[in-house]
N, C-alpha and C positions, 0 to 999 in steps of 0.2 A: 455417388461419391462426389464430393467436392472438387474443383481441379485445384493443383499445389500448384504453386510459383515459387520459387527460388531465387533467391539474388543473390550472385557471385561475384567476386573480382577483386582484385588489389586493396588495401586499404586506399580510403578517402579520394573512392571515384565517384561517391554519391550513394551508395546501395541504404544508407539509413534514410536520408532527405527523400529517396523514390519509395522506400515502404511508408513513410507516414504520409505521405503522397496519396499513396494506394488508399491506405486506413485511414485516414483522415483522423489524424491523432498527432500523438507527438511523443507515444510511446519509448519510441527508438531516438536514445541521446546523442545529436547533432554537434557538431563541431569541425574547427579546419584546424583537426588532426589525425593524422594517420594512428591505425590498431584503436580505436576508441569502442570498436565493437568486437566481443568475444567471444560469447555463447551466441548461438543460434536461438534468435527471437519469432514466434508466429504469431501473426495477427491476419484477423478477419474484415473480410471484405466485401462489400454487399451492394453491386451496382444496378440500379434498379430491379432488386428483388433478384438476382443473382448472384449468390454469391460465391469466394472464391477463398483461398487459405496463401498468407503470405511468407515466406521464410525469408528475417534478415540472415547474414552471414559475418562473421570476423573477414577481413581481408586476407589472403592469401599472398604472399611476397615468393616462394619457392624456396626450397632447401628448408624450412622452418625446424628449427627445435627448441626444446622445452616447452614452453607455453604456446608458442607462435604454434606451435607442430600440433599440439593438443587442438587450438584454434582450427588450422587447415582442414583436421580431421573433421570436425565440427561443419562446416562447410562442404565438405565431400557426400557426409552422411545427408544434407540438407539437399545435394542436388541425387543421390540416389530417391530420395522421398518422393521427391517434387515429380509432378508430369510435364513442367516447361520449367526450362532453366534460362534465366535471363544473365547472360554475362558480360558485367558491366564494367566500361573502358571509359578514360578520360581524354577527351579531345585535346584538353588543356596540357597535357602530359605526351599525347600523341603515341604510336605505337612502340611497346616497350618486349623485350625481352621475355619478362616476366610472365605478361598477356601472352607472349604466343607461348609459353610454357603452361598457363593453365588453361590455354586452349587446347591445348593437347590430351591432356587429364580429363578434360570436359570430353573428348571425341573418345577416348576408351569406357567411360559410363555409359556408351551408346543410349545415350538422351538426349531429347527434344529441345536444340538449343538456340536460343537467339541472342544477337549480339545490338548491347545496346550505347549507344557511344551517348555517353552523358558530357554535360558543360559545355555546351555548343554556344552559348550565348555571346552574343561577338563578335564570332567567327562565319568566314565562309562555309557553308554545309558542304557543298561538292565534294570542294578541295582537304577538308577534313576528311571521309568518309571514303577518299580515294587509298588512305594507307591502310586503312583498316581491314578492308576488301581482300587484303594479302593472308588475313587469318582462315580465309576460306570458309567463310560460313555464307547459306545461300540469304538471311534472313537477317536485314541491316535497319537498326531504326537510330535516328538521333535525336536527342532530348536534352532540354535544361530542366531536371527534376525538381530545381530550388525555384523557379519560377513556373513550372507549370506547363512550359512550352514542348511540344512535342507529345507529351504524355497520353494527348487523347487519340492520337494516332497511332500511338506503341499501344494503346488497349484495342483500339478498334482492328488492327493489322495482326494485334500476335494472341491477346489475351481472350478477348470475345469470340472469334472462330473456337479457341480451345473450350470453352463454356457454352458454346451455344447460344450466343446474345446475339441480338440481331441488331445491324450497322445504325439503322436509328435510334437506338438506345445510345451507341456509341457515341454519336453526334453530339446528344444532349448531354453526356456526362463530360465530353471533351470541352463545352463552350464551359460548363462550372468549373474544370481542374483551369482551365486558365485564364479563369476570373478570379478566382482564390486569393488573397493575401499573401503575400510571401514572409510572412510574421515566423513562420516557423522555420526559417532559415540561418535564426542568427546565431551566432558566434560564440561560446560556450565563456569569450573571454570578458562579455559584455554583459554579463550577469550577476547579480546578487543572489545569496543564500538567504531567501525570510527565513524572519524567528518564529515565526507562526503558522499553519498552514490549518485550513478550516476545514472540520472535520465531514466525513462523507453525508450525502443524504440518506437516512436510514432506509422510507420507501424505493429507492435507487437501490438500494442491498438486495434487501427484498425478492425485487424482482429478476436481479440478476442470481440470485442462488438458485431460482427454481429452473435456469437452464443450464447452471456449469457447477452448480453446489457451493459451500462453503468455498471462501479463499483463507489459503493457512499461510502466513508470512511469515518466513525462516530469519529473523535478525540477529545480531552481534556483533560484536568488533571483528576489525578482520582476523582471517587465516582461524576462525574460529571451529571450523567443517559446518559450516552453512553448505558452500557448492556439496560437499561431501552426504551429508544426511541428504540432502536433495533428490543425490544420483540414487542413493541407499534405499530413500521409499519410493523414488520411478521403476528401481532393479533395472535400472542402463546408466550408462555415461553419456545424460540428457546435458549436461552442462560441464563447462570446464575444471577442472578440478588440478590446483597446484599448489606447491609448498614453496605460495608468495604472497605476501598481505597485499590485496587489493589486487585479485585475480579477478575476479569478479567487479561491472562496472555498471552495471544496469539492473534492473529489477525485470526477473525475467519470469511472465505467467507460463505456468502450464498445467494443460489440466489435463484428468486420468479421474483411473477409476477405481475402486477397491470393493471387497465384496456388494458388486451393485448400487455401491452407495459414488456419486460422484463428488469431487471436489478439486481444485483450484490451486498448484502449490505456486508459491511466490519465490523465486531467490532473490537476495539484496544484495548489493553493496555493503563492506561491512564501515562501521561509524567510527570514526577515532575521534580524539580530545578536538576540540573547536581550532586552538590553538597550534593542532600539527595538520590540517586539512590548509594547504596553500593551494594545489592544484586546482583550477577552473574545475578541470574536469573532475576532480573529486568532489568538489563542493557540488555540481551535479548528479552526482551519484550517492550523496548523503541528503541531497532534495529527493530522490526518486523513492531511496530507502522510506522517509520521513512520510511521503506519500504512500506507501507501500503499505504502513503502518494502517494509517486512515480507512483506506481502503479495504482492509484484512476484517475476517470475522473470527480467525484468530489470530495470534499469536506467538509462535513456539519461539522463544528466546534463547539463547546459544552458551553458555560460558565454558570457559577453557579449564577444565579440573587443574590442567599443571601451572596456570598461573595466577589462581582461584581468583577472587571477586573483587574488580576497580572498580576506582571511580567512574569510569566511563559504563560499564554495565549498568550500574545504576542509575546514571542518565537517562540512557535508553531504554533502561526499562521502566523507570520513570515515565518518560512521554508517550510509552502503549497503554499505560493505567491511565494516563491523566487524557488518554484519545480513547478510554471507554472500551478497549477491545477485550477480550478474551483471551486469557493467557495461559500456556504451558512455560516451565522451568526444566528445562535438558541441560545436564553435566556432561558433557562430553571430553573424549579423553579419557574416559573411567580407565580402561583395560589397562594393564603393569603397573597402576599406581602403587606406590607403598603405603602400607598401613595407616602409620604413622602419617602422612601425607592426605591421606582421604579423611582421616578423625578431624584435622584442623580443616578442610575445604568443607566438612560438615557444620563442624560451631561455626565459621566464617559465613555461612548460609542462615544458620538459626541467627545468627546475630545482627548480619547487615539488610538479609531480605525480611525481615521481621511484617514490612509492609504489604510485602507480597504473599502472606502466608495461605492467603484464598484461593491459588493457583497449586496444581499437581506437580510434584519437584521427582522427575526421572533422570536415574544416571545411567550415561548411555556410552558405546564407541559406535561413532556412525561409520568409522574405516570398517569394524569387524562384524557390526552390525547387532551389538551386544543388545538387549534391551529396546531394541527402536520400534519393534511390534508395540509396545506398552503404549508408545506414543498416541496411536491410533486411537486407544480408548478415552485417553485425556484428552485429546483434540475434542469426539463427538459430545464428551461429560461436560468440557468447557462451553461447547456451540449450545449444548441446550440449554446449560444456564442462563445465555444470554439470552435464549427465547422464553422464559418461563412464563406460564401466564400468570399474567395476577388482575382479581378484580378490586372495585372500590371497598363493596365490605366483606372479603375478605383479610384485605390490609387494613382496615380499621379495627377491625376484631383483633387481628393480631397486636398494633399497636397499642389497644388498650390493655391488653395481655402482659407485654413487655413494660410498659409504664407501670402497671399495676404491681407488677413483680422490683422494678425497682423507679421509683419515682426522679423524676429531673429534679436539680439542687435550684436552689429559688435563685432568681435573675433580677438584682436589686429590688426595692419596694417590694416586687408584686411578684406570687408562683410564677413560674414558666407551666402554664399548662399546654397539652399536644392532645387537639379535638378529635381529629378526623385525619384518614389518608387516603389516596387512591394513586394509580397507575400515572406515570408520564410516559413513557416508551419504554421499548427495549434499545437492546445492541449499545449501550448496556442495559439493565434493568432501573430504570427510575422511578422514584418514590416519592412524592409530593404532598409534605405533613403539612397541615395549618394547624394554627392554633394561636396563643398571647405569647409575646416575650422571645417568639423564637430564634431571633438574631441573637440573642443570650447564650443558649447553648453551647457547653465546653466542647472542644473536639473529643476530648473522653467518652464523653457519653452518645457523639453522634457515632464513635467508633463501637459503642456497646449497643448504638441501634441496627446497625449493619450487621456486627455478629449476631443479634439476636432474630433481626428477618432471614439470612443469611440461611440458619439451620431449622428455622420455618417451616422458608420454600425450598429448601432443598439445593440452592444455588451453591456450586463448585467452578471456579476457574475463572468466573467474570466479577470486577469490579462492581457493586452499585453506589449509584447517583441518588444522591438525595436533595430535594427544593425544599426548603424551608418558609413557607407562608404565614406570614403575622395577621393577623383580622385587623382590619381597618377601624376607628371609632370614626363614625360618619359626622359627631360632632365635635373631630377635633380643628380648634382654630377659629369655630365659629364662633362669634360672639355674640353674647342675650342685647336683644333690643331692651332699650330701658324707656316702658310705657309711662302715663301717666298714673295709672295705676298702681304698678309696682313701684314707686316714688310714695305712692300716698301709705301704701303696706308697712313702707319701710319708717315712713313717721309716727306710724301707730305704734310699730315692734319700739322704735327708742323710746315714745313716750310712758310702754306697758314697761321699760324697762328701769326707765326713772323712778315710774311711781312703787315697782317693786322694791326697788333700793331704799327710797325716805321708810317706808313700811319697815323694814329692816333695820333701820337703824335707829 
């Protein structure tokens, strides 16, 4: 078994800035503001060939209700897990109330706890570390997690004993944590939202499905029941769940397993209009989302039955087609709808998602849990589409099949003819025709090329990519040398042409 690590404590003591620390990532969204983390996040950790499991946590403040309370729980369940709990205090803050209140809660879980006093940088050590000592715990380390300092001593002192690594591993890994860049420190307020984000490497997929399976990325506008189908196919309350848009701030993996088959569920952030996203920290959390996408080998898209289909859904599902993934369509909010009510969310479906009609359209209540088995089958039907094999003459045969059956409309002067196809990748499935004229082709008919490979191969749930290659003329541009010869050709042709003409007349 792995060891678990836990990080606990107040909001905005560090507990995000020390797991990506850990993980060497940047998973867990950073900022100097307090509650910016909500769900309990876990990431892996691997310090020279051993490795370890990390749990971030929401902050704990004490008394919490509604969300905050859901939060705390979230945190509790994290350090029952966990086989070390690291409960993390602010120097800068000094000893509060609060800390010795969830030190207290930490001592009735009768777990293995160490207390780690973060943002030391500045400050006296000593004199810092002398109030804290009041909390009573035997196991005191001080660290600046945004710089690195301390950290190889908090692994070598608390975390390697618990794993078994031995103190010269620790050494080495402490001179890297605090030689590191401190780039992943900044400010959530000092950043821009790209308009672009470049899509995953497909061998990078690849490899990582054959140890944690498919990743299924749950998105939508908010307060859509994203966190809600989440908890619904974990069967726990793995993540928070509240009736407040933008309960959810991060994109959180987790992965499980279902009849034997593994896979990788994603939660998002949910995306609102360009125009109502002001918050830093939203705008961070509609980057994580948008990355979440990329990353995803599927899919499942969210919409809210009772407030049927925006503009903004079709955005977003717009940029999971146009990033190549795999998609499911889930109606959620089916249950107590009126009649009347579900006939217009149907035509409003037939009408606006017209483009996404190659994807599996399930109405679901992920509260009651109406339908949400069904999902499971369009997830695996979707994922295989995107692996489908195809070879070169096989796609040729068929394109000639489908030309045959309906010919391309001629492309000024000359046919558009389509010679040959073969394979470009999958994730999504790509297809690479050559032939003359083919920057000509209407989109009508590239759209009748899709449907027609489409029900071929058998493809359901995933987008395909089509390249279009024109054949080069190797003499175009060149110009004929003019010989001495062909000069003399050409006074023989006028002079044949002369004397045919007097003859004639």
């Amino acid at each position: 078994m792995l060891p678990v690590i836990a990080l606990v404590g107040r909001p905005n003591v560090g507990k995000s800035t020390l797991f990506n620390r850990f993980t060497r990532t940047r998973d867990a969204l950073v900022a100097d503001l307090p509650g910016l983390t909500r769900d309990r996040q876990y990431g892996h950790a691997t310090l020279n060939d051993h490795p370890f499991i990390i749990i971030d946590t929401g902050g704990i403040t004490g008394g919490e209700v509604g969300v905050d309370g859901l939060m705390a729980e979230q945190s509790m369940q994290a350090v029952r897990e966990s086989d070390i709990t690291l409960f993390i205090v602010s120097a800068r803050d000094g000893l509060t109330p609060v800390d010795e209140s969830i030190a207290q809660q930490l001592r009735s879980e009768n777990k293995s706890v160490h207390l780690v006093v973060n943002k030391i940088d500045g400050m006296d050590q000593n004199t810092v570390l002398a109030d804290f000592y009041a909390l009573g715990f035997q196991s005191v380390s001080a660290i600046a997690a945004a710089h690195g300092r301390g950290v190889g001593k908090l692994i070598e002192n608390v975390i390697f004993p618990a794993a078994n690594i031995s103190l010269h591993e620790a050494s080495e890994l402490q001179s890297e944590s605090e030689n590191e860049n401190t780039a992943d420190t900044g400010s959530a307020e000092s950043a821009d939202l790209p308009t672009e984000i470049a899509p995953s490497d497909d061998d990078a997929l690849v490899a990582e499905e054959s140890e944690h399976g498919p990743k299924l990325a749950i998105i939508g506008r908010p307060n859509v029941g994203k966190s809600t189908l989440v908890n619904r196919l974990l069967g726990e309350e793995r993540v928070v769940v509240y009736d407040m848009p933008g309960t959810t701030r991060d994109s959180i993996y987790i992965d499980m397993q279902r009849r034997n088959k593994k896979y990788t569920l994603i939660d998002t952030a949910g995306v609102r209009k360009r125009g109502k996203v002001n918050e830093a920290v939203e705008k961070f959390s509609v980057l994580k989302t948008l990355q979440a996408i990329n990353d995803a080998n599927v899919v499942v898209m969210i919409f809210d039955a009772r407030e049927g289909i925006t503009e903004q859904d079709l955005n977003l599902l717009g940029f999971a087609i146009e990033a190549g993934r795999s998609l499911v369509l889930a109606v959620n909010k089916w249950d107590n709808l009126p009649e009347d009510k579900r006939i217009d969310v149907k035509e409003a479906i037939s009408r606006r998602l017209y483009f996404a009609d190659f994807a599996r359209l399930k109405f679901i209540s992920a509260l009651h849990g109406t339908n949400v088995g069904h999902l499971w089958d369009a997830v695996d039907e979707a994922y295989a589409g995107a692996r489908v094999k195809m070879t070169s003459s096989k796609l040729t045969r068929l394109l000639e099949m489908i030309v045959a059956k309906h010919q391309p409309p001629a492309g000024g002067r000359f046919k558009i003819k389509l010679r040959y196809a073969h394979p470009g990748g999958h994730n999504p499935p790509r297809i690479v025709i050559h032939g003359n004229q083919t920057t000509s082709l209407p989109n009508s008919y590239i759209r009748y090329l899709e449907k027609s490979f489409r029900e071929a191969l058998k493809i359901v749930g995933t987008p395909i990519k089509f390249e279009l290659k024109e054949s080069v003329n190797p003499f175009e541009g060149r110009k004929k040398k003019v010989t001495e010869e062909l000069l003399e050709k050409a006074r023989r042709n006028r002079k044949r042409i002369k004397k045919f003409a007097k003859k004639k007349s």
